[in-house]
C-alpha positions in Angstrom: 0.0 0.0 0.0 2.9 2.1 0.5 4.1 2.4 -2.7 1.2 3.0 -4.4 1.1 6.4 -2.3 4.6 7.1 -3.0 4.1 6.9 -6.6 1.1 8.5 -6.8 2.8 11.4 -5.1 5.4 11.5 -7.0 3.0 11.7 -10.1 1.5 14.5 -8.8 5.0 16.0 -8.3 5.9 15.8 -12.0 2.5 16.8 -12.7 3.0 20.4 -10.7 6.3 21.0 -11.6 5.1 20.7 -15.6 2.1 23.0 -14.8 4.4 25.6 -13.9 6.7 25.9 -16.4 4.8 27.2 -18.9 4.1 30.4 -16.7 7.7 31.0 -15.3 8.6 30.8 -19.5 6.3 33.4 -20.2 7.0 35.4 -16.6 10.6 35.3 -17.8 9.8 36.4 -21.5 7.4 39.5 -20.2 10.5 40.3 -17.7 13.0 40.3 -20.2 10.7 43.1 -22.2 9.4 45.4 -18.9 13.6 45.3 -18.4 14.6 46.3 -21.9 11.5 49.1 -22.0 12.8 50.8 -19.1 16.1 50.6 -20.2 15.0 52.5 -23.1 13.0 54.6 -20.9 16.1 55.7 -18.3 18.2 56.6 -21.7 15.0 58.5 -23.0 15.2 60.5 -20.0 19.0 61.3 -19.6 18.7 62.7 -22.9 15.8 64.8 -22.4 17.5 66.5 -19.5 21.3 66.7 -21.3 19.1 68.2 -24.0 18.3 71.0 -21.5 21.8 71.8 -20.3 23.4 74.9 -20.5 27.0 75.9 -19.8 26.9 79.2 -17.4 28.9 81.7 -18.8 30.9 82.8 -16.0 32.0 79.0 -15.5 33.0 78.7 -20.0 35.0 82.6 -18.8 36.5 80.9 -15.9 37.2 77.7 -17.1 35.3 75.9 -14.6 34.0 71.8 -14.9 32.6 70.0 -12.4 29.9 67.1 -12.0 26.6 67.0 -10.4 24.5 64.1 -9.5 20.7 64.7 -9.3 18.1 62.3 -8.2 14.5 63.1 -9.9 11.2 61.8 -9.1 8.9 61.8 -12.0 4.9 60.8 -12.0 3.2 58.6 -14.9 2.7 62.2 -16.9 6.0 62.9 -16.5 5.7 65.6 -14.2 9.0 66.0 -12.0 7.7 65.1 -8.2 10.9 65.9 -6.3 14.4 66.4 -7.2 17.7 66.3 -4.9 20.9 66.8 -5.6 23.4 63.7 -4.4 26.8 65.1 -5.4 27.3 68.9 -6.0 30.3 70.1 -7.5 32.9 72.9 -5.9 31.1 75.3 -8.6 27.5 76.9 -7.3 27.2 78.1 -10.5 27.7 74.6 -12.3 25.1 72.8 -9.3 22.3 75.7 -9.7 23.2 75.2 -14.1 22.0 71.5 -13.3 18.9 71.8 -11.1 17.5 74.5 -14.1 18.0 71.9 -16.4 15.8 69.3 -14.8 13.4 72.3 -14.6 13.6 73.2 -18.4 13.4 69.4 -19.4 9.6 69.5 -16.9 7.4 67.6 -18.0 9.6 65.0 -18.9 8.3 61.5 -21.6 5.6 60.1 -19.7 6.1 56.1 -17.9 5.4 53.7 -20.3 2.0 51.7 -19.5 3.2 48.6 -20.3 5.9 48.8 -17.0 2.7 49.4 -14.8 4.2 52.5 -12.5 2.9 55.7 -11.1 5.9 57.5 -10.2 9.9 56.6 -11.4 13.0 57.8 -9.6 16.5 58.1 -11.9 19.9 59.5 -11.2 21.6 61.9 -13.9 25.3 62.5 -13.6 25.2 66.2 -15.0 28.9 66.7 -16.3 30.1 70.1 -17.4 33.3 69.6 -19.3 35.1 72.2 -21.8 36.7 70.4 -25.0 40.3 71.3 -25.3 
């Protein structure tokens, strides 16, 4: 009697483990997409906010470069929701330069549907750098 359990359970086993494979193949397939849309999303925005950058003119005079890091908070429109700066550089005029480019770029592309978010927070490395 024993083994008739036993291989009735392990029938059962097999049976589960088949049921759910289809599924994960398909979760797996619909990750791989949401991950290569918002991939394509997070270089959508970079570009809209390097798009909006301008050098200050007493930092081209001056010869000034520097690097900022913003954090921004955008909603599903694309509206910008909060916006902090992680890294300033030793210029004030090169930090403020960056935080009115994240102001110009407002509203940025709106979230794709299809990755099923209300709000999206990014990091932009903001790099002011004079070509020699």
């Amino acid at each position: 009697m024993h083994p008739i359990k036993f291989a009735f359970a392990l029938s059962l086993s097999a049976l589960a483990v088949c049921a759910q494979a289809t599924p994960l193949t398909a979760r797996v397939g619909t990750q791989q997409a949401a991950s290569d849309t918002l991939s394509h999303y997070v270089d959508t925005l970079k570009k809209h906010t390097f798009q909006n950058i301008k050098y200050p003119r007493r930092a081209l005079e001056r010869n000034w470069e520097g690097e900022v890091q913003l954090s921004i908070t955008i909603d599903a429109n694309g509206q910008v929701q909060g916006l902090e700066v992680l890294e300033e550089s030793r210029y004030s005029n090169l930090n403020r330069e960056a935080l009115r480019s994240v102001e110009r770029a407002n509203p940025y592309p709106p979230i794709p549907a299809e990755l099923g978010i209300s709000s999206y927070k990014f990091t932009v490395p903001i790099t002011f750098r004079l070509s020699q």
